[in-house]
N, C-alpha and C positions, 0 to 999 in steps of 0.2 A: 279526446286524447289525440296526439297529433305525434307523428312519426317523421321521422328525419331520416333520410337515405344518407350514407354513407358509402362513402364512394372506396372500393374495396382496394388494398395493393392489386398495382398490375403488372405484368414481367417488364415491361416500363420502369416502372417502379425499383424493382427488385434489380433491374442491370442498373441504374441508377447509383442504389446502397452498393451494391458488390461494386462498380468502380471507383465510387470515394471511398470505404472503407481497404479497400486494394490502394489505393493511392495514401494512406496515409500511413497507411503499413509499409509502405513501397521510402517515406520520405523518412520511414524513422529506420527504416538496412532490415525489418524483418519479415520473411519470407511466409503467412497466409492460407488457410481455406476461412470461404466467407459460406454463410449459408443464409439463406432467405426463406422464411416460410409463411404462408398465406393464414388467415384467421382461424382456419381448419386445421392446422398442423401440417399442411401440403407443401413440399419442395416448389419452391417458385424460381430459385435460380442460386444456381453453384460454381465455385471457383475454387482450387486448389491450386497455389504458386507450383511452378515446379520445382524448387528448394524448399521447399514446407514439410517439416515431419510430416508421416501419411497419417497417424494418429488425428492431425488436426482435422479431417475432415471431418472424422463422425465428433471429436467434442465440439466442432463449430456446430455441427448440426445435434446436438445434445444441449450446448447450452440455445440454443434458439429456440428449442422446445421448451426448454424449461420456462426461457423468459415467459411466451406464450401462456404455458398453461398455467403460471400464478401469478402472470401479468405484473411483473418485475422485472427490473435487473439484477441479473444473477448473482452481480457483486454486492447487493443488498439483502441476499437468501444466505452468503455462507456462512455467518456465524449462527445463523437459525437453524442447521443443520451439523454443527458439532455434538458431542457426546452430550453436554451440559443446555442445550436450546429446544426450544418448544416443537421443535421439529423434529427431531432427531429420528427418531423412523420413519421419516418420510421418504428418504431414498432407496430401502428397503420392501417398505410395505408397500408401493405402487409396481407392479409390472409395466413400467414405462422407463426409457432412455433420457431421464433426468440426471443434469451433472448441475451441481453447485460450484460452478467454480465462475469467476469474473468473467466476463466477455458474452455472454446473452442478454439482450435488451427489446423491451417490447415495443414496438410501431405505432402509434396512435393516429389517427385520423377525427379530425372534429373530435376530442373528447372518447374517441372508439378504438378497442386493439382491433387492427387490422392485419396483424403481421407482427413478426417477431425477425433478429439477426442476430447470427453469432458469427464469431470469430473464434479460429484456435492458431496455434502456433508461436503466437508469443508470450511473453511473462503477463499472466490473467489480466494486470493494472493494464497493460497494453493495448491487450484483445479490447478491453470493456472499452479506454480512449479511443480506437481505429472506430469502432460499431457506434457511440454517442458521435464522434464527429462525422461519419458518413449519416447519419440519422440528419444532422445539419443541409444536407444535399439537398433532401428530397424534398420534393415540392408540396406547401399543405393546401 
């Protein structure tokens, strides 16, 4: 059996995502919190615009987790969590700061989550565009 090291996000990394996801947020007029979180669910690096609803910070860092713990994009989890989907108490029945909404995206490395990114502050379609093109940034 043979093991392959994976090489972990590093705040490297994570100022990396939060400046191209800031910057593409910055080129379409909408104001931003980015969140970056390590394989652990750990804050690895944060930004809040200073025009950005305050709100956006904890759903950036809400959908970040989410991506994470079902190692998804969040905008692929919402209709699994309407009244009518196979999920539907899933946001209830966990004690965890999961949100379903657009703009969480998981990190991968070699084939591995390493990390997950969210965005809040603009229309979810937004958030999820800013977070896939800052994912473009960082080096594999």
């Amino acid at each position: 059996m043979s093991t392959t090291t994976v090489t972990p996000l590093t705040t490297a990394d994570a100022e990396t995502l939060i400046t191209a996801a800031r910057a593409a947020a910055e080129a379409a007029g909408v104001p931003v919190s980015v969140t970056v979180l390590d394989a652990g669910g750990h804050l690895l690096a944060f930004r809040r615009d200073d025009r950005a609803v305050l709100i956006s910070g904890e759903t950036s860092t809400r959908k970040a987790y989410t991506a994470l713990q079902l190692n998804a994009p969040t905008a692929d989890l919402v209709d699994l969590v309407k009244p009518d989907g196979p999920f539907h108490s899933l946001p209830t029945a966990l004690d965890r700061p999961l949100l379903f909404i657009a703009g969480g995206v998981p990190v991968h490395r070699d084939g591995r989550l390493v990390g997950a990114i969210g965005l809040g502050g603009g229309a979810p379609e937004q958030d999820h565009s800013f977070a896939t093109a800052a994912l473009q940034e960082l080096p594999r």
